[in-house]
LUMGU-256238 format. One record per residue (C-alpha): residue in three letters; x, y, z; residue number from 1. Coordinates in pm, 1 decimal. Last residue first. Layout:
LUMGU-256238
ALA|X|Y|Z|NUM;
...
END
This chain:
LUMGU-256238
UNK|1527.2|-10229.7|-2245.3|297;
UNK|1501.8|-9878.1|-2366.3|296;
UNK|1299.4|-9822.3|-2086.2|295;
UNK|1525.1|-9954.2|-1831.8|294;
UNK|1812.4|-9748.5|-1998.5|293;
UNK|1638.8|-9445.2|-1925.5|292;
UNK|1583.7|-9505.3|-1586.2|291;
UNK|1917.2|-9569.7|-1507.1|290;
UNK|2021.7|-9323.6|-1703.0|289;
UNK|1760.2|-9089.8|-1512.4|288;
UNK|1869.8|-9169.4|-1141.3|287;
UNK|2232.0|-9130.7|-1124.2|286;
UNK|2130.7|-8672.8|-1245.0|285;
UNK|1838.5|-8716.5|-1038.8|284;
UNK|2029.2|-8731.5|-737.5|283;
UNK|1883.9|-9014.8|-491.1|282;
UNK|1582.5|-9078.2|-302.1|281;
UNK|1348.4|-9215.5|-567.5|280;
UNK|962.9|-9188.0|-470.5|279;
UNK|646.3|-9368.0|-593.8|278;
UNK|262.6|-9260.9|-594.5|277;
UNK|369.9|-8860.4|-497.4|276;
UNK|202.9|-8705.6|-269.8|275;
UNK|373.3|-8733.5|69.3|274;
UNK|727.8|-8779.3|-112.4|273;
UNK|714.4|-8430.7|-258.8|272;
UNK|767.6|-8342.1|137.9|271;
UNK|1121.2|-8375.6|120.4|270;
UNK|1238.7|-8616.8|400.3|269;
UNK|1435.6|-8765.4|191.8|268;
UNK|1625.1|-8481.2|62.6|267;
UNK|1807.7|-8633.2|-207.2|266;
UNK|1490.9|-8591.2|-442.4|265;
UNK|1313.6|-8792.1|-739.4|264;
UNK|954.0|-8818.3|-725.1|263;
UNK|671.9|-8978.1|-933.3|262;
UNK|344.3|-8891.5|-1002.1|261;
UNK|72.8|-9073.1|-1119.1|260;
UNK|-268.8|-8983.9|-1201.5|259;
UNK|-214.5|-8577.0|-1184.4|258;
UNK|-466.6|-8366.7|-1007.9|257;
UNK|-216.8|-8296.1|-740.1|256;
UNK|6.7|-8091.9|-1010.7|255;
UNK|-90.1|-7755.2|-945.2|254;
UNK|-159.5|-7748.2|-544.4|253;
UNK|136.5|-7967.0|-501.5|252;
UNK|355.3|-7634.5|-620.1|251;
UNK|193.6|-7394.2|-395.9|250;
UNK|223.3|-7660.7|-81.8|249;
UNK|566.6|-7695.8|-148.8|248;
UNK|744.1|-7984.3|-311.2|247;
UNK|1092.4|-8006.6|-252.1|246;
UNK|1111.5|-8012.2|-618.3|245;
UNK|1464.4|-8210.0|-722.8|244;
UNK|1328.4|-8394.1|-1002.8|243;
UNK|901.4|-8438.0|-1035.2|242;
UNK|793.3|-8677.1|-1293.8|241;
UNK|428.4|-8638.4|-1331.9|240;
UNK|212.5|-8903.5|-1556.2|239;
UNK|-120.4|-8974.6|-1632.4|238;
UNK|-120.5|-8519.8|-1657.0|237;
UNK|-350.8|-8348.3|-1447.5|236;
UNK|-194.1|-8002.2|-1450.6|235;
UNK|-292.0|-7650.8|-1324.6|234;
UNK|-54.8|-7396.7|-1439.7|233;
UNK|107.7|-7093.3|-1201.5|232;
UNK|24.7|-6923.0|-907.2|231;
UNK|-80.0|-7220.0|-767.1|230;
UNK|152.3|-7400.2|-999.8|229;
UNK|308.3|-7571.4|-1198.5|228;
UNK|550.4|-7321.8|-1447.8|227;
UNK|559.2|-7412.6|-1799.7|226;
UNK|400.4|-7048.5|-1905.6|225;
UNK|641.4|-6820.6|-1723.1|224;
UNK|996.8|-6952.1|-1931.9|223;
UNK|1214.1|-7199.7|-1832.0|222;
UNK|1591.7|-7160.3|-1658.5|221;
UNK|1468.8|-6777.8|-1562.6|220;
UNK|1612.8|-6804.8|-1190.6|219;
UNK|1323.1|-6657.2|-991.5|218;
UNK|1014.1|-6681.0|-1184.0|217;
UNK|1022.6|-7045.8|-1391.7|216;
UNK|1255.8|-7219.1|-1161.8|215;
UNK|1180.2|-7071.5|-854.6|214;
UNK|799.4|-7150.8|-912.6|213;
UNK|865.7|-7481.2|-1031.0|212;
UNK|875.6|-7615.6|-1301.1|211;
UNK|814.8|-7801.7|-1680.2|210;
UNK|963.5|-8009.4|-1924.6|209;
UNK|725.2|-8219.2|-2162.8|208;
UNK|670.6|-8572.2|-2183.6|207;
UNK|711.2|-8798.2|-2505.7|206;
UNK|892.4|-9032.2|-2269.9|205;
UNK|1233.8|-9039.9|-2461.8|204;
UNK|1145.9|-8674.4|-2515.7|203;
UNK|1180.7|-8610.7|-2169.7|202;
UNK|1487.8|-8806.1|-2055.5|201;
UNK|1651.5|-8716.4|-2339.3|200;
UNK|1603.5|-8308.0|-2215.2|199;
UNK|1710.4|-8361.3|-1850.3|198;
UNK|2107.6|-8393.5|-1940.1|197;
UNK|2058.6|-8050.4|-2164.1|196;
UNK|1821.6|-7863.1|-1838.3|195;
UNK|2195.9|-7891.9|-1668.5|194;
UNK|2264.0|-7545.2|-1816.9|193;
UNK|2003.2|-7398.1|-1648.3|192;
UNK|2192.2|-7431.0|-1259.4|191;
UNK|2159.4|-7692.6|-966.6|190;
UNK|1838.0|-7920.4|-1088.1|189;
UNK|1747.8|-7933.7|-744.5|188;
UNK|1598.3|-7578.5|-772.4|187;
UNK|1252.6|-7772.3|-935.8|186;
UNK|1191.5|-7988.2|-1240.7|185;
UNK|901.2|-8073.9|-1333.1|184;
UNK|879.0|-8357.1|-1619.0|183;
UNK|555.5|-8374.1|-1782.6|182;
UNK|310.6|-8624.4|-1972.6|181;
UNK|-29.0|-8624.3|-2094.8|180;
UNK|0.5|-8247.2|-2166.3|179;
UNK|-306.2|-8040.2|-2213.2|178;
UNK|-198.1|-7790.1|-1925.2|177;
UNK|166.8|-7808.1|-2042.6|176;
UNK|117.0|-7613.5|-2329.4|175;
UNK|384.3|-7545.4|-2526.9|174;
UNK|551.8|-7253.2|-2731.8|173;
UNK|725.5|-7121.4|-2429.7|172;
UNK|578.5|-6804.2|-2480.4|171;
UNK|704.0|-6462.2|-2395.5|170;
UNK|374.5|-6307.9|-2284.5|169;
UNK|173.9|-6065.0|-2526.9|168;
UNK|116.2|-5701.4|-2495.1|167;
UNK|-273.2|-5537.5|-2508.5|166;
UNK|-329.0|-5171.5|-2595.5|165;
UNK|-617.1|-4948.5|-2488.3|164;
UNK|-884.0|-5196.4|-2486.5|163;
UNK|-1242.0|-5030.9|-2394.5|162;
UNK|-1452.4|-5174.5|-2148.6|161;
UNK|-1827.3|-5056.5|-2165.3|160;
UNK|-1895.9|-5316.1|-2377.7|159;
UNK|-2132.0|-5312.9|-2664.4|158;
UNK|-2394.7|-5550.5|-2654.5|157;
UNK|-2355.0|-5941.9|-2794.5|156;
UNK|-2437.7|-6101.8|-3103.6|155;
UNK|-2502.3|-6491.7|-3086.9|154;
UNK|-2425.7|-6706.5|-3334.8|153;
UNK|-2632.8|-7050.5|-3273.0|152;
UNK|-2471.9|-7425.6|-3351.2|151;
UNK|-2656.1|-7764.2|-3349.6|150;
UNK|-2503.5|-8017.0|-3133.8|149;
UNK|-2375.2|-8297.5|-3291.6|148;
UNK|-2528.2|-8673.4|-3222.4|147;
UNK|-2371.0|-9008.1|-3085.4|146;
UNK|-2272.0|-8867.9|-2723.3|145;
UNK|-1894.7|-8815.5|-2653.4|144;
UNK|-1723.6|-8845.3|-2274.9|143;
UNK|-1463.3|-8609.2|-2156.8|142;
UNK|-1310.0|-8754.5|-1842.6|141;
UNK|-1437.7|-8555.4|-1535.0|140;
UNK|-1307.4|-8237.2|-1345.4|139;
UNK|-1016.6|-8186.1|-1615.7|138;
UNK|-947.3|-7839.2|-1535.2|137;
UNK|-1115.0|-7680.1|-1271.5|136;
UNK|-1472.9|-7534.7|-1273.1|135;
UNK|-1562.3|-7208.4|-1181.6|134;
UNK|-1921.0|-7192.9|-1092.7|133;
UNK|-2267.1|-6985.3|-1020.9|132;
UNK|-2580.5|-7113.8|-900.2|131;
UNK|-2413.8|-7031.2|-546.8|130;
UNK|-2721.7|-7157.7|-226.2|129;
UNK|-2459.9|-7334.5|-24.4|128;
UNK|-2266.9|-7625.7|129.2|127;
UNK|-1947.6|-7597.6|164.5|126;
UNK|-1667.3|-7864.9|145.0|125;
UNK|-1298.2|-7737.3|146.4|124;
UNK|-1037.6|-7981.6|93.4|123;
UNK|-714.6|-7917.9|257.8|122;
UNK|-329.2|-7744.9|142.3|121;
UNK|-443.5|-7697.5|-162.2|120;
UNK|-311.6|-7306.4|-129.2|119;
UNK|-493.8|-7295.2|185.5|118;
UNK|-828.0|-7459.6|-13.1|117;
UNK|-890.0|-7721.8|-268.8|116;
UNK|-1228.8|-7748.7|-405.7|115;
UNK|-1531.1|-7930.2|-270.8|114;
UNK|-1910.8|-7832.2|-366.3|113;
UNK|-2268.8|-7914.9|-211.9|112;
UNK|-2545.6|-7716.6|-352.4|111;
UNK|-2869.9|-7632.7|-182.3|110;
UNK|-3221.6|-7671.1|-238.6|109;
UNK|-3212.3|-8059.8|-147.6|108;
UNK|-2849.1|-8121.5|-186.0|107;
UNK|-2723.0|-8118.1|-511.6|106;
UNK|-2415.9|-8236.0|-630.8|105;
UNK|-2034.9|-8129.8|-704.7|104;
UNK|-1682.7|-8170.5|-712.2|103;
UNK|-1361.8|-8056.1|-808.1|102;
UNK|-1479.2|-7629.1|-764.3|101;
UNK|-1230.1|-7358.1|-875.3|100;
UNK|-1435.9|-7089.5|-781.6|99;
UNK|-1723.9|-7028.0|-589.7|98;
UNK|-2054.0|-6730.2|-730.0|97;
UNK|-2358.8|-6631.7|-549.6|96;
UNK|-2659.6|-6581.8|-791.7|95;
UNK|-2717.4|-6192.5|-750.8|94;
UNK|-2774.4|-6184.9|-1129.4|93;
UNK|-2565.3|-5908.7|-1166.0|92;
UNK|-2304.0|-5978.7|-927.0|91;
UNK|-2295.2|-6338.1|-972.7|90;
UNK|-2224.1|-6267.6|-1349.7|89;
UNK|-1959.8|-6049.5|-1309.9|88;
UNK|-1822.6|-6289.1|-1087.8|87;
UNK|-1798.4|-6540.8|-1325.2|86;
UNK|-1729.9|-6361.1|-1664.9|85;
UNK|-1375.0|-6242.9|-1472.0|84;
UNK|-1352.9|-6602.7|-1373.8|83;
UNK|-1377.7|-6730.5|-1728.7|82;
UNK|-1157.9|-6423.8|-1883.9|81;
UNK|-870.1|-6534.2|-1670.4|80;
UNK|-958.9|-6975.3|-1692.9|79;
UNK|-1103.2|-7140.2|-1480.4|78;
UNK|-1390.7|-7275.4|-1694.5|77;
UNK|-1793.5|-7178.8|-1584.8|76;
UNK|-2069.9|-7376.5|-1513.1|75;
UNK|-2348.0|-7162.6|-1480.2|74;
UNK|-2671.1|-7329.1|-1266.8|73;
UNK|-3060.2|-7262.2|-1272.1|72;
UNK|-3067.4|-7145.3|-1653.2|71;
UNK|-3361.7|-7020.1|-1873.3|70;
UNK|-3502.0|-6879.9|-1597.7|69;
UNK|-3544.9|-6546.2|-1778.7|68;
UNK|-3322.8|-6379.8|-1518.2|67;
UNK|-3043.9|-6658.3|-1605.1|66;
UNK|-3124.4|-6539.0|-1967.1|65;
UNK|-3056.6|-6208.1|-1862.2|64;
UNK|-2758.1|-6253.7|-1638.4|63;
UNK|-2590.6|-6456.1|-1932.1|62;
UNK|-2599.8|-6182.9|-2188.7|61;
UNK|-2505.5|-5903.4|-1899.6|60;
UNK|-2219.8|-6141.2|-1865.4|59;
UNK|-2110.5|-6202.4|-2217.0|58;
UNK|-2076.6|-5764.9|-2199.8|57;
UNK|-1845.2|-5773.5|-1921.9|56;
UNK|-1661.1|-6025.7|-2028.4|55;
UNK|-1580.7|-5910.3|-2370.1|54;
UNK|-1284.5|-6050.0|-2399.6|53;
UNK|-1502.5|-6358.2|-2537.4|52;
UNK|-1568.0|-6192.2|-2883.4|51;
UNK|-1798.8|-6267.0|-3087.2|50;
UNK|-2021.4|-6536.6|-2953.1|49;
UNK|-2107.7|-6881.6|-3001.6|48;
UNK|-2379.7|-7039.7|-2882.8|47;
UNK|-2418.5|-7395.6|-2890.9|46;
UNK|-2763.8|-7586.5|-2812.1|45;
UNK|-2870.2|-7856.7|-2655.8|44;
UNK|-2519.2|-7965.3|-2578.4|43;
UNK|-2423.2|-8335.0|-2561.6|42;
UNK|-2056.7|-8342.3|-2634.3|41;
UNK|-1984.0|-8404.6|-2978.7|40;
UNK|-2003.5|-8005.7|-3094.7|39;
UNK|-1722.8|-7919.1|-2937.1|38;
UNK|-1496.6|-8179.8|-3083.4|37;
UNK|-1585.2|-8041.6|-3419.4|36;
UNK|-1447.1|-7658.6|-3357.6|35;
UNK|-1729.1|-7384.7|-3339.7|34;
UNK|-1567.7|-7091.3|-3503.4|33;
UNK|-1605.7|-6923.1|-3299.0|32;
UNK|-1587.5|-6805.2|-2928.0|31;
UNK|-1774.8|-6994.1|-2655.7|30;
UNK|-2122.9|-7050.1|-2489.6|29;
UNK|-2234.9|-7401.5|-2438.2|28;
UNK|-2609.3|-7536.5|-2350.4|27;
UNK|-2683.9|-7836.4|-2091.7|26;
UNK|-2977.1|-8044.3|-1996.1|25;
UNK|-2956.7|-8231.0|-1656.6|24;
UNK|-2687.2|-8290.2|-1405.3|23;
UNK|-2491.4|-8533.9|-1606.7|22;
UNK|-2439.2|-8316.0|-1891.4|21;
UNK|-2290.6|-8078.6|-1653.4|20;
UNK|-1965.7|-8334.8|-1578.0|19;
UNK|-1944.6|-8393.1|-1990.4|18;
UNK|-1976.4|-8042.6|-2072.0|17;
UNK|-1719.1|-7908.6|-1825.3|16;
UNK|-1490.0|-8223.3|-1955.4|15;
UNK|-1571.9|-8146.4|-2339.6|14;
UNK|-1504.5|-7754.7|-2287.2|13;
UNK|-1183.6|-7720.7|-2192.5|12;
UNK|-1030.8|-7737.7|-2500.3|11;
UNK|-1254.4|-7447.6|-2660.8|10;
UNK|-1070.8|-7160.3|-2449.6|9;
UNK|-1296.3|-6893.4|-2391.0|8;
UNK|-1516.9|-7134.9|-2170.3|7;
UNK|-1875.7|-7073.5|-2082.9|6;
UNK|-2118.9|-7401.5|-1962.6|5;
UNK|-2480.0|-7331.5|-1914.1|4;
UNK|-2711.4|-7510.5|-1718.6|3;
UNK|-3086.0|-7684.6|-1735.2|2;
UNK|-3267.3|-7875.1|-1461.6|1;
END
């Protein structure tokens, strides 16, 4: 069995590459230039094409080596221009298409898959004929093989998309999807000017501030990109600190993949303290000097 793993963003390729790896024989398509860690990962062959905005035109590329039978299964990140590339492609190649998949294996003919579902409120386990995948971040541990993968450009065809203008986000300046630790902080916190008694917490931990939905949307206190998320960023961090987040179904739905989270709430019957590993019920303003001064300890 052979697949193909896409990914505009280079980062999250060694996990996709590592969990397709172990279904059989794997190439990866991605923008250039090829970085190093790319090129550790097992691959039969990288391809690396122009432009990867052009979705339209990487799936007609895809579609006709899928036609050729060069592929049985696409592996594709969740990412905007990933998805866009993904149901292109199961149009076009009439493959079937699921998103955001955490698991999978094969079941005679069929496929067997599990992602989150209701907003992550439950798993959902189908069972299906789809060749075609999104995959979430992080859906294995990236593991390195001893060789490098040799390294293909690949020209695509012209798309029938034409950019008219294009306006970047107000950045943050950090990415909280690659970050091995993060403190959320939620409506709790009371007003932005409190973010100051949060902020030594944080970097005494090396972990980065995010929020919540409210936070990040509604009131302003941190900008779009740090908020976790359904409707935000996916995180699977060692460690997640929440403070003050009652913890909503949207908001577990971005953070569940983390390895340990912890919770800090008055509310005690908040339900953040369903999901987290250990919970604090207390105000997170008496909580984090203690905490603080344990560590320094």
């Amino acid at each position: 069995m052979k697949s193909f793993v896409f990914s505009d963003d280079q980062s999250l390729v060694p996990a996709i590459a590592t969990f397709a790896r172990a279904l059989g024989d794997v190439d990866i398509y991605s923008s250039g230039p090829a970085s190093p860690a790319i090129k550790k990962y097992g691959a039969l062959k990288i391809y690396i094409v122009n432009d990867t905005n052009l979705t339209d035109s990487i799936a007609d590329l895809l579609a006709s080596r899928m036609s050729k039978g060069e592929y049985q299964f696409g592996f594709i990140a969740s990412t905007v221009n990933g998805r866009d590339v993904a149901g292109l492609l199961a149009s076009k190649s009439n493959a079937g298409s699921i998103a955001e998949i955490s698991s999978f294996e094969l079941a005679g003919s069929s496929t067997r898959t599990k992602r989150f579902f209701f907003g992550g409120k439950s798993i959902l386990e189908e069972e299906s004929s789809s060749r075609i995948f999104t995959v979430s971040p992080g859906i294995v541990e990236p593991r390195e093989v001893g060789t490098e993968s040799p390294v293909e450009q690949v020209s695509l065809s012209p798309s029938r998309i034409s950019v008219l203008s294009s306006e970047e986000k107000k950045s943050g300046g950090v990415d909280i999807e690659k970050a091995q630790a993060i403190v959320s902080i939620g409506r709790g916190l009371g007003n932005k000017d409190k973010l100051s008694a949060i902020e030594p917490f944080a970097s005494a931990i090396n972990a980065v501030i995010a929020g919540s939905r409210p936070v990040c949307l509604d009131y302003h206190w941190l900008s779009e990109d740090r908020q976790v998320g359904l409707s935000g960023r996916k995180v699977r961090p060692k460690v997640y600190i929440a403070l003050g987040i009652s913890g909503q179904i949207q908001h577990i739905a971005g953070m569940r993949g983390s390895k340990i989270v912890i919770a800090v709430n008055k509310d005690k019957t908040a339900p953040i303290f369903e999901e987290c590993d250990y919970g604090i019920v207390g105000d997170m303003f008496d909580v984090l000097p203690r905490l603080l001064d344990g560590m320094k300890k």
